[in-house]
Structure formats: C-alpha cells, structure tokens
PLY file of the C-alpha trace (Angstrom):
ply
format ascii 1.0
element vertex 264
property float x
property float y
property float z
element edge 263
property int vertex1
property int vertex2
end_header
117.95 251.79 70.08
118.12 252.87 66.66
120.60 255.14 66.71
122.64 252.72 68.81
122.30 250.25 65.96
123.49 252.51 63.42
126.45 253.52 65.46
126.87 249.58 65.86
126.89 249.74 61.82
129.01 251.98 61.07
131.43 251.82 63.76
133.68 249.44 62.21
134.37 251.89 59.36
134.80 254.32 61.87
137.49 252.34 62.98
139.58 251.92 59.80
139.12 255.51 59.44
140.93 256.07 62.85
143.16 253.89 62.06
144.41 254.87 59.19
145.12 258.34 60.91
147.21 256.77 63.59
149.60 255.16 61.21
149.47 258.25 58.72
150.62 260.24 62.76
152.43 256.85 64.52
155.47 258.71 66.10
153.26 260.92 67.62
151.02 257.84 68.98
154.29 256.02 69.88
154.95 259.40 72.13
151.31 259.18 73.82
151.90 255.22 74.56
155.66 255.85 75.62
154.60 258.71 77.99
152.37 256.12 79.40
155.62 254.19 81.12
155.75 255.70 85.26
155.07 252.05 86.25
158.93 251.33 85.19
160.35 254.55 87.09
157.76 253.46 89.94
159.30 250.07 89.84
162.89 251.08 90.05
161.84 253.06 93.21
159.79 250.36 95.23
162.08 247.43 93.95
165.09 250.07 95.70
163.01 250.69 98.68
162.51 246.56 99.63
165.88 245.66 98.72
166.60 245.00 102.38
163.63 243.09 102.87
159.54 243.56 102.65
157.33 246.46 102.87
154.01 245.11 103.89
152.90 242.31 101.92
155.50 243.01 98.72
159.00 242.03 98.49
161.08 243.06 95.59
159.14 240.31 93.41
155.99 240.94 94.44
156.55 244.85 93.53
157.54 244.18 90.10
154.54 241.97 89.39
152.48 244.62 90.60
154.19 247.27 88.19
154.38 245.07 85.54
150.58 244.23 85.90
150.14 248.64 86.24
152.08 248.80 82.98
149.99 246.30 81.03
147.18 248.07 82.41
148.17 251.37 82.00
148.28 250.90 78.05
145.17 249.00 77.51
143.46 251.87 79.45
144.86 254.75 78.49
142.70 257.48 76.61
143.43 260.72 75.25
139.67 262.49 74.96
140.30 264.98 77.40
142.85 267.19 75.49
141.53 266.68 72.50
137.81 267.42 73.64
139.26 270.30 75.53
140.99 271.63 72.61
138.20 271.21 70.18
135.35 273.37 72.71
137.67 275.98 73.57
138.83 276.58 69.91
135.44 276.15 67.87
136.45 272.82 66.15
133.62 271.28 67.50
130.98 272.95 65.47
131.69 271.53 62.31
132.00 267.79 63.94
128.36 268.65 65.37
127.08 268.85 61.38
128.16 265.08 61.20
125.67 262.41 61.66
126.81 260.81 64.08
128.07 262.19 68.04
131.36 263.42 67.69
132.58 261.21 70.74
131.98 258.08 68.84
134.95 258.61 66.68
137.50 259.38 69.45
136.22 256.09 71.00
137.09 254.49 67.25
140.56 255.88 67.53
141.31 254.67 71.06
140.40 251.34 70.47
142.47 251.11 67.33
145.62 252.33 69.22
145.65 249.15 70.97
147.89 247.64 68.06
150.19 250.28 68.74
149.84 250.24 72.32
151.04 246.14 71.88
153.81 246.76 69.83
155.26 249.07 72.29
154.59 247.26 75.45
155.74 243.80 74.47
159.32 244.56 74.19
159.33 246.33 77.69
157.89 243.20 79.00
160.15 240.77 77.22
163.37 243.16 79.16
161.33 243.05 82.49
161.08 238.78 82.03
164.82 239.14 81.03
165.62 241.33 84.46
163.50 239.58 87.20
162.03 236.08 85.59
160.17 235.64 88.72
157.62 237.97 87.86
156.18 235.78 85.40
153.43 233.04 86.91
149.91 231.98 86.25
147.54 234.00 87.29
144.82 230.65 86.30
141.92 230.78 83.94
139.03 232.54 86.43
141.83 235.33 87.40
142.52 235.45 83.33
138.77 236.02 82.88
138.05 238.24 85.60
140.84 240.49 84.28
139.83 240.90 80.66
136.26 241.84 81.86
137.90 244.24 84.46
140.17 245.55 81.60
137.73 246.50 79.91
135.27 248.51 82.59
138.45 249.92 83.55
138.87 251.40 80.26
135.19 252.62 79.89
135.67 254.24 83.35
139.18 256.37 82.11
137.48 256.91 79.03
134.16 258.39 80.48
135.55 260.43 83.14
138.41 261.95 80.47
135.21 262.62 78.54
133.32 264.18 81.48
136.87 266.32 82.47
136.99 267.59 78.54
133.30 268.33 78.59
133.77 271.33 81.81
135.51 273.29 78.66
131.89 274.18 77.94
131.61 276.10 81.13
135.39 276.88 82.60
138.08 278.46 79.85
141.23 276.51 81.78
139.16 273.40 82.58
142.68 271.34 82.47
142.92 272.75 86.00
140.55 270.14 87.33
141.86 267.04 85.21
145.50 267.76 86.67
144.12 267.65 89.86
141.85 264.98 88.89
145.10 262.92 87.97
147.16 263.95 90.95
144.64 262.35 93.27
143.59 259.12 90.93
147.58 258.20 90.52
148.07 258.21 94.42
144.01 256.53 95.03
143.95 254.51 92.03
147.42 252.33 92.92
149.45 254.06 90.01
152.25 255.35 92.20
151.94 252.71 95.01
149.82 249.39 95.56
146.85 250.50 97.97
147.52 247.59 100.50
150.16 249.47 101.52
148.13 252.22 103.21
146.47 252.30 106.28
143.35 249.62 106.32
140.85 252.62 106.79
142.12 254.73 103.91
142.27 251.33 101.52
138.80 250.45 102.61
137.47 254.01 101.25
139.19 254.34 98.74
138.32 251.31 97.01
134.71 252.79 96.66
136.20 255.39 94.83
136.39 255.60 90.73
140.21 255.98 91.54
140.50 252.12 91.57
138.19 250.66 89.41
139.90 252.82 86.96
143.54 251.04 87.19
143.58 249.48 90.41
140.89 246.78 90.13
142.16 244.49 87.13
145.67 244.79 88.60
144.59 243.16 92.28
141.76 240.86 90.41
145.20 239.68 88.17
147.48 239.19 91.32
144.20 237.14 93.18
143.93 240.56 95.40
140.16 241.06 94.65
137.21 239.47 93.60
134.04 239.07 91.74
132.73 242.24 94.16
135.28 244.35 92.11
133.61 243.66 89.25
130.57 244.62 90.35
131.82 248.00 91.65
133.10 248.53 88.22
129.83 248.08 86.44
128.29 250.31 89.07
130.60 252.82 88.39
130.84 252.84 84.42
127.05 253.28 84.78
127.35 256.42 86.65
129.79 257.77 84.90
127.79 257.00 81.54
124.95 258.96 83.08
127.08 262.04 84.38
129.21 261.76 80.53
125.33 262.39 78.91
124.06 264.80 80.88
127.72 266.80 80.93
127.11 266.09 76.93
123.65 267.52 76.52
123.80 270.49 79.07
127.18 271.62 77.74
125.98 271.51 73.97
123.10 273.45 74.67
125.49 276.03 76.05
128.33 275.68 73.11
125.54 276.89 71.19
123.79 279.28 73.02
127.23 281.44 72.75
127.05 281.29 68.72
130.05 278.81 68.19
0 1
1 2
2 3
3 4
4 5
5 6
6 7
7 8
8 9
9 10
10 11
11 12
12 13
13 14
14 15
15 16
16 17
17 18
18 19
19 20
20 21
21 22
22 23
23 24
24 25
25 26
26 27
27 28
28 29
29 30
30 31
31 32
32 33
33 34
34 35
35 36
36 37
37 38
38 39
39 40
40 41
41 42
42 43
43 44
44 45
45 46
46 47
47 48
48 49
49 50
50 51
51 52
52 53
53 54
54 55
55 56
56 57
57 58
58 59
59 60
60 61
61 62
62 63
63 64
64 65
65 66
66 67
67 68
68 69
69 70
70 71
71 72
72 73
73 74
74 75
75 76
76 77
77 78
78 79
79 80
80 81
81 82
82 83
83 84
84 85
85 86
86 87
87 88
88 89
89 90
90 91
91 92
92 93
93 94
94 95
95 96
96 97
97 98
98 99
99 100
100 101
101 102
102 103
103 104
104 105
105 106
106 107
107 108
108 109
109 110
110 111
111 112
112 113
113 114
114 115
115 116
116 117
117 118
118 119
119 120
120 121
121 122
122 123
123 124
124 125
125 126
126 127
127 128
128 129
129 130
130 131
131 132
132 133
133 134
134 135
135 136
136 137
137 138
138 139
139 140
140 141
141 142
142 143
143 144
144 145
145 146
146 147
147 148
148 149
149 150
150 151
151 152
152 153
153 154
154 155
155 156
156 157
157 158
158 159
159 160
160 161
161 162
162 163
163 164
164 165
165 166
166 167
167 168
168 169
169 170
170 171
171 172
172 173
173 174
174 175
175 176
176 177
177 178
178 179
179 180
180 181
181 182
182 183
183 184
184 185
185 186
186 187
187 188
188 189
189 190
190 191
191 192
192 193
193 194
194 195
195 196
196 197
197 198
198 199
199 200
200 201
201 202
202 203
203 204
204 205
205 206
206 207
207 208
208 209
209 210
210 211
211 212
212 213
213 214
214 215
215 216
216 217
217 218
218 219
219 220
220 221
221 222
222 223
223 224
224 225
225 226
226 227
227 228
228 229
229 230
230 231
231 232
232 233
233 234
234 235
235 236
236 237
237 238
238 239
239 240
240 241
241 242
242 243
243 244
244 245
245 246
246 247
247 248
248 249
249 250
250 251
251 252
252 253
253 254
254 255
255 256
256 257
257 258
258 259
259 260
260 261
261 262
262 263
C-alpha cells in the first residue's frame, strides 16, 4: 500500500512530465491517433454493403452509429506500451529505467493518459464531418447508458493497456515477440467488433466470444452505448482487468528476473 501511495503522489508530476514530451513530439502523436481511424474505412464498407437494405439488425444508420461509437472508442483506448516495451527489452533501454524509483510501466501509463487531449483534438473534427454526412447518427444514448459507458471506457482501456503490457513483456523470453501481438490483433479486431459488430455472427460464435478479452476490450462500451449490453458487461470487464492485472505482474516479475539473469 505504500508504494501504491507514493505512486498515487507522484503520479501527477509524472503526468506533466509526459506531457510535456508529447507536445515537444505532437506530429508524431497526431500519427499514432490518426492511424487509429479503420472505423471510418470500416464504415464506408458496411454503410456500402446495406445500401439496398439491412444486414441483420443494422441498416445504413445503425452501422454508422456503431462505427462512430468504435471510433470514439478506439481513441480513448488506444495504447502504445507494446512497441515501446518491446523496443526497450530487446535493445537494453530498460536497464537504466530499472535504476529509477519507481516501475518503469508507471510512466508509459502517465503518457497514455495525457494523450487523451490530443486524442480529443483529433477526433472531434471527424465527428463534427460524420454529424455533417449522416445527422441521424446522433441520439441520446440517456444518463444510465452515459454512465455505464464511461465506467466501461475506462476497464476497456485498462484491459488494452494490460494485455499490450503483457504482449511487450514476452520480449523477455522470445527475440521477435511482435509475432504474437500481430496475431494477437488479427484475432481481437475480428472478436472484439473492430471490423464488424458481433451481432452479426452466428448466435453461438457471439455467445463465446463475448467471454473473451476480445470484447471487453472495444466491444463492450460500444453495445453498453447503443443499449446492446448491460450491467453483466461490466462485470465481465472487472473480471477480466483483474486477470489480466495478475498475468501483467507475474509476466513483470518472472521476465525481470530473467532480463537480469542475462547481464543487461
């Protein structure tokens, strides 16, 4: 608890600091948060393929909520640990950040929160042209939807960030340990409803797949938004982003004791 509390402390400093470097390196964060955008090719797609009438339960405006809702979601999710971790195992720049006082991690958790600004000033525009292109897409959602989303947001997030952290951590063990996260990434766009909503597979598949991390990575606060899901979501989420938290530590510990067994 102590050490919790002093990474409570300091961690709005920590912030600033990140911050600072993301305006001092904005065009390349604009780049991260632009190549973030495959909800508007997805929508162009799905908005062509109903245009002579529905596909399931969505109809051309029911597609570009859902898209619109897997954009917003998409940014206020989106982490970056995994390259960076990657990067910093595989090339020794870990070892100095291990002299530091504080876990390493912490600080790339800093800078992803503080990209949010950024993340807003690119996303609002896109949605202002969507609102300008279909106004239809734009409704209320109500207040328990509202609330249910922000706390699904945000388990969403600790569940991308976690498992990009558990992904960058196998560079303690595997030399191309990217392998797994592309595969990781092929599967979770197709499970997690980033390339299509999940209602539109078979009622099997959907029913397993819900289970999975997959969703209550992106596809969760996107259906608990559009009043596809419920309180149970949430609960899945939680469940989840405590596993995860447990697998992230002992990935953390295991794979330190290794970085320095091999005199990094």
């Amino acid at each position: 608890m102590s050490s919790f509390a002093r990474v409570l402390t300091a961690f709005p400093a920590i912030q600033r600091v990140a911050f600072a470097g993301l305006v001092a390196y904005r065009a390349e964060m604009i780049i991260w948060v632009l190549s973030a955008t495959l909800p508007l090719v997805m929508l162009s797609l799905w908005n062509a393929a109903a245009a002579d009438g529905p596909l399931g339960d969505y109809g051309q405006v029911e597609f570009a909520r859902y898209f619109t809702v897997n954009l917003v979601v998409r940014q206020l999710t989106g982490a970056w640990i995994v390259w960076e971790l990657n990067w910093a195992i595989r090339k020794g720049e870990l070892s100095p950040r291990l002299l530091r006082p504080m876990n390493p991690l912490v600080f790339n958790f800093a800078e992803t929160v503080a990209a949010l600004p950024f993340r807003c000033m690119v996303i609002v525009p896109l949605l202002a042209v969507l609102l300008l292109w279909r106004p239809e897409i734009a409704f209320w959602p109500g207040v328990p939807a509202l609330v249910g989303f922000a706390l699904s947001a945000v388990l969403a997030f600790a569940c991308a960030w976690l498992t990009q952290a558990i992904f960058g951590m196998f560079a303690f063990w595997f030399d191309q340990s990217m392998g797994f996260w592309t595969a990781y990434f092929a599967l979770w766009s197709l499970c997690g409803g980033y390339f299509v909503p999940l209602d539109l597979f078979p009622d099997g598949f959907v029913g397993v797949v819900k289970l999975l991390p997959f969703y209550a990575t992106l596809g969760a606060p996107i259906d608990i938004l559009l009043g596809r899901a419920g309180a149970e979501t949430l609960g899945l989420q939680v469940a989840w982003v405590l596993a995860l938290a447990a697998l992230a530590r002992l990935c953390w510990i295991r794979g330190i004791r290794r970085y320095g067994a091999v005199g990094a």
